[in-house]
N, C-alpha and C positions, 0 to 999 in steps of 0.2 A: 504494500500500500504506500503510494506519494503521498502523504499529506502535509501542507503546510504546518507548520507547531508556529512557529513566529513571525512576524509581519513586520515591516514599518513603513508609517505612511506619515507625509509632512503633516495630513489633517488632524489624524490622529498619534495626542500626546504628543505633540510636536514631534515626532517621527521618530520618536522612540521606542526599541524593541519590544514588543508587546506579544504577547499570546494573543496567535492567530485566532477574527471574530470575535476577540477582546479589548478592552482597554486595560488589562492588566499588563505593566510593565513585568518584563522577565528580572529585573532588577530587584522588587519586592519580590521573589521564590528566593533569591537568593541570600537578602538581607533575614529573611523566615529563617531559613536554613541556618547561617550563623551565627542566629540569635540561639539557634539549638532547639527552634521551634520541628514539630515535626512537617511533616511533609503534609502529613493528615490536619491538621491545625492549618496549612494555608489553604490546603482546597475547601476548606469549613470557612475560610474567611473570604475567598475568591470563586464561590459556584461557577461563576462561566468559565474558570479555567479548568479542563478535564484530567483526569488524574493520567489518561495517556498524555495528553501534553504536557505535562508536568517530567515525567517518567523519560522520557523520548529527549527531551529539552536536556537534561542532566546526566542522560547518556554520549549525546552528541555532545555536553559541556566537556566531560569527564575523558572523551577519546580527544578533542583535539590538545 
């Protein structure tokens, strides 16, 4: 499956990396993350961000 996980667009959030179909920045999963928050904890805080893109996003983070 191709699916987009991150988008950016000047319109939206001034064209900062956001999960695709969201206005959540990929910047907040990561600030979650290092706060030690779980992963579960930010998809509770960010419903339109899907836990495969969440998943997929920290994958591709984690290989390059």
């Amino acid at each position: 499956m191709n699916r987009e996980i991150i988008s950016s667009d000047p319109k939206i959030m001034n064209g900062m990396l956001v999960f695709h179909r969201t206005r959540v920045p990929v910047a907040i999963l990561i600030q979650h993350l290092s706060a030690e928050d779980s992963l579960e904890t930010f998809l509770d805080d960010f419903p339109s961000v899907t836990k495969e893109q969440a998943i997929i996003f920290l994958e591709q983070l984690y290989l390059c």
